[in-house]
C-alpha positions as CSV (number, residue, x, y, z in Angstrom):
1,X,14.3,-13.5,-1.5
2,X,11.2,-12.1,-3.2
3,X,8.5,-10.8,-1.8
4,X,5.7,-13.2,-0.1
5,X,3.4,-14.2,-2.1
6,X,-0.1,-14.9,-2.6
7,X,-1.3,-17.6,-0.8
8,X,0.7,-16.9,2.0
9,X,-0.1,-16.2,6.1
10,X,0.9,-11.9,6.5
11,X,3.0,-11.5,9.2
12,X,1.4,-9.4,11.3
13,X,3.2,-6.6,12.6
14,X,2.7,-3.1,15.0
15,X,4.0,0.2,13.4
16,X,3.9,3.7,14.6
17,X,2.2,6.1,11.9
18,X,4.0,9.8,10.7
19,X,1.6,11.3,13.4
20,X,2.7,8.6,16.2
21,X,0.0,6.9,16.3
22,X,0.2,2.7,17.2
23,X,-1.0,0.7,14.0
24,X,-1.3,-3.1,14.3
25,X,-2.2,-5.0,10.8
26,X,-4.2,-7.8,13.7
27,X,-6.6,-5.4,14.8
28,X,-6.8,-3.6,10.9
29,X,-7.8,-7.2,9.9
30,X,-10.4,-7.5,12.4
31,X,-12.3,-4.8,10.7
32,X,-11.7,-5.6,6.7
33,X,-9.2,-6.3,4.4
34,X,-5.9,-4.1,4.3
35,X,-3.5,-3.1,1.0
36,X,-0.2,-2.1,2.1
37,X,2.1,0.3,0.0
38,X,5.2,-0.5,0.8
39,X,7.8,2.7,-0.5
40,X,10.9,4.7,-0.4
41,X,10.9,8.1,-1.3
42,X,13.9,8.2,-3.6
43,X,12.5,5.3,-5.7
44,X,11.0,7.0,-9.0
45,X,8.6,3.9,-9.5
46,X,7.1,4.4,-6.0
47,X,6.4,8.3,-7.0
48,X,4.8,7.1,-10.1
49,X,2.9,4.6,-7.9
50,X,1.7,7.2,-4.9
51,X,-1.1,8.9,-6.5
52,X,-2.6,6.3,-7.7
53,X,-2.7,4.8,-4.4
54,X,-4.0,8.0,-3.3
55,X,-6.9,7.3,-5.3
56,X,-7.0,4.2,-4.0
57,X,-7.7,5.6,-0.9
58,X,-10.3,7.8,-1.7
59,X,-12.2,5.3,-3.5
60,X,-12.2,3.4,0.0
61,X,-13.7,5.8,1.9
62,X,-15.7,4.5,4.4
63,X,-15.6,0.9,3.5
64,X,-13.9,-1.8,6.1
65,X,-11.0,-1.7,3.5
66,X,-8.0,-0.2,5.4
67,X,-5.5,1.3,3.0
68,X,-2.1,1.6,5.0
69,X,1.5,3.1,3.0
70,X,5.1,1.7,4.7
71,X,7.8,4.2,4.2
72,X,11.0,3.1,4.9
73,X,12.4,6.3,5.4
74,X,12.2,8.5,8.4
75,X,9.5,10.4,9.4
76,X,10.2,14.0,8.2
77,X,10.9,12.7,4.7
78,X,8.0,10.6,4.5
79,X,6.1,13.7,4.8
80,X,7.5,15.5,2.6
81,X,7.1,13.3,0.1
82,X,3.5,12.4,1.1
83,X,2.7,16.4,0.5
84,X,4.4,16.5,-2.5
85,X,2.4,13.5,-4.1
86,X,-1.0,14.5,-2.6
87,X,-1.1,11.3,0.0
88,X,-3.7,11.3,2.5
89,X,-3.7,7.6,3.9
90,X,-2.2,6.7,6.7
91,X,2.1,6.0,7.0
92,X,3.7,3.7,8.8
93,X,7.5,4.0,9.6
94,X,10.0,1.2,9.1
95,X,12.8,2.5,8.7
96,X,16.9,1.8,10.0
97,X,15.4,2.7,14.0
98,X,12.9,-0.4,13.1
99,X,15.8,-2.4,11.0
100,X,13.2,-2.5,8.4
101,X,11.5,-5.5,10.4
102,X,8.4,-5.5,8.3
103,X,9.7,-5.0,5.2
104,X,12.2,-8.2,5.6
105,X,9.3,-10.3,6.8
106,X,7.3,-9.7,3.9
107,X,10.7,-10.3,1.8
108,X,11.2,-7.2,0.0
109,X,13.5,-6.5,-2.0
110,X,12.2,-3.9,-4.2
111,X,9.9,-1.5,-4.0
112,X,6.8,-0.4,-4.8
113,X,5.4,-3.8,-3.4
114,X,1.8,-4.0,-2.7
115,X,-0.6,-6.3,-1.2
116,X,-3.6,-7.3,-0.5
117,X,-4.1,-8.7,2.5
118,X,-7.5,-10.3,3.1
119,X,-9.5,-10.4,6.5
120,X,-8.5,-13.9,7.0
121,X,-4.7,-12.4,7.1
122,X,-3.5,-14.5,4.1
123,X,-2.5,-12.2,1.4
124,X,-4.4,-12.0,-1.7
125,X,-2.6,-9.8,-4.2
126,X,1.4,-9.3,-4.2
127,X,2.5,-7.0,-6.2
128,X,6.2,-6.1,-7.0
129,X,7.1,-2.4,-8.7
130,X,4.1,-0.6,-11.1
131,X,1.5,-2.9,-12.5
132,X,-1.4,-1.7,-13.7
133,X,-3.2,-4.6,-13.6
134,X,-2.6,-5.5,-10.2
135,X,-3.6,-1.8,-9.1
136,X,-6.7,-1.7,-11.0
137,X,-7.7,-5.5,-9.5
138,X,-7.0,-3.9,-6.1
139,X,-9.6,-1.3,-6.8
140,X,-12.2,-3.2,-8.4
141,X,-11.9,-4.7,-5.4
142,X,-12.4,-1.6,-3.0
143,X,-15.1,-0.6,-5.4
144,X,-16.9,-4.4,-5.2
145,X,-17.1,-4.6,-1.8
146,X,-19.0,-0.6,-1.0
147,X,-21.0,-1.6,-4.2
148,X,-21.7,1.9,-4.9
149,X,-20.4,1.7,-8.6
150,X,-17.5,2.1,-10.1
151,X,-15.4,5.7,-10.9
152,X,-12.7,5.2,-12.8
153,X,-9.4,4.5,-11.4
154,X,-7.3,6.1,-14.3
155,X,-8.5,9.7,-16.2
156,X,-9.4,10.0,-19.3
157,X,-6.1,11.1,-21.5
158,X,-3.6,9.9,-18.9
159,X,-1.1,8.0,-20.2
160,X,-0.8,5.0,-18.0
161,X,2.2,2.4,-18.2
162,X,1.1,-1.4,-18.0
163,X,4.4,-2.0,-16.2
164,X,7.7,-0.6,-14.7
165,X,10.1,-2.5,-12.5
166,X,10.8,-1.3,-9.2
């Protein structure tokens, strides 16, 4: 089964973050759209993928945009790897303790997957492994809504792929 797509009604779930805390994608929505970066830390595509969703996340900053990653590994790990490729944003674990409940609803089976989940709770954007395009319409989107102009998502110089499968 392939990820949900657009179109479709989120599931909604509750998560605990890598600092414990309760997350519920109901009450997120109730404040502004979410994107959620759902991961594995072995996966080389979703180490590719982190920073730019770190940027992602920066670029939010105060707007009602909530910006949420999914690890499904377990909580040590996930911060491990969240050091080692600079991520900031909140985590969510569902992992084997969870038996990876959110990650079947939403029907993944690969990952990176990221989407964008509007206020209304049907998702926007699905995106399966690295696509450029789909990260830079996320942003443009983050960017649209604070209206305070755009920085560029991607440095001059960098060497960005279009695509890679996850």
């Amino acid at each position: 089964m392939a990820a949900l797509s657009a179109g479709t009604l989120a599931p909604d779930f509750s998560l605990t973050t890598t600092d414990g805390k309760p997350f519920n994608l109901k009450d997120a929505l109730a404040r502004g759209p979410v994107v959620a970066f759902f991961f594995k830390i072995s996966c080389p595509v979703c180490q590719y993928t982190a920073p730019f969703v770190q940027r992602i996340f920066q670029a939010a900053g105060n707007s009602n945009v909530t910006i949420v990653g999914i690890s499904q590994d377990n909580v040590r790990d996930t911060k491990i790897f969240l050091e080692e490729f600079g991520g900031t944003y909140p985590v969510l674990i569902d992992d084997i303790k969870t038996s990876y409940q959110v990650s079947s609803a939403y029907g993944l089976t690969n990952v990176p997957t990221l989407f964008w989940i509007g206020q209304d709770g049907e998702i926007e954007i699905s995106s399966v492994g690295w696509s450029k395009a789909d990260v830079e319409q996320i942003y443009r989107r983050i960017v649209e809504s604070k209206g305070d102009g755009q920085v560029p998502l991607f440095q001059p110089g960098e060497e960005v792929r279009d695509f890679r499968a996850g």
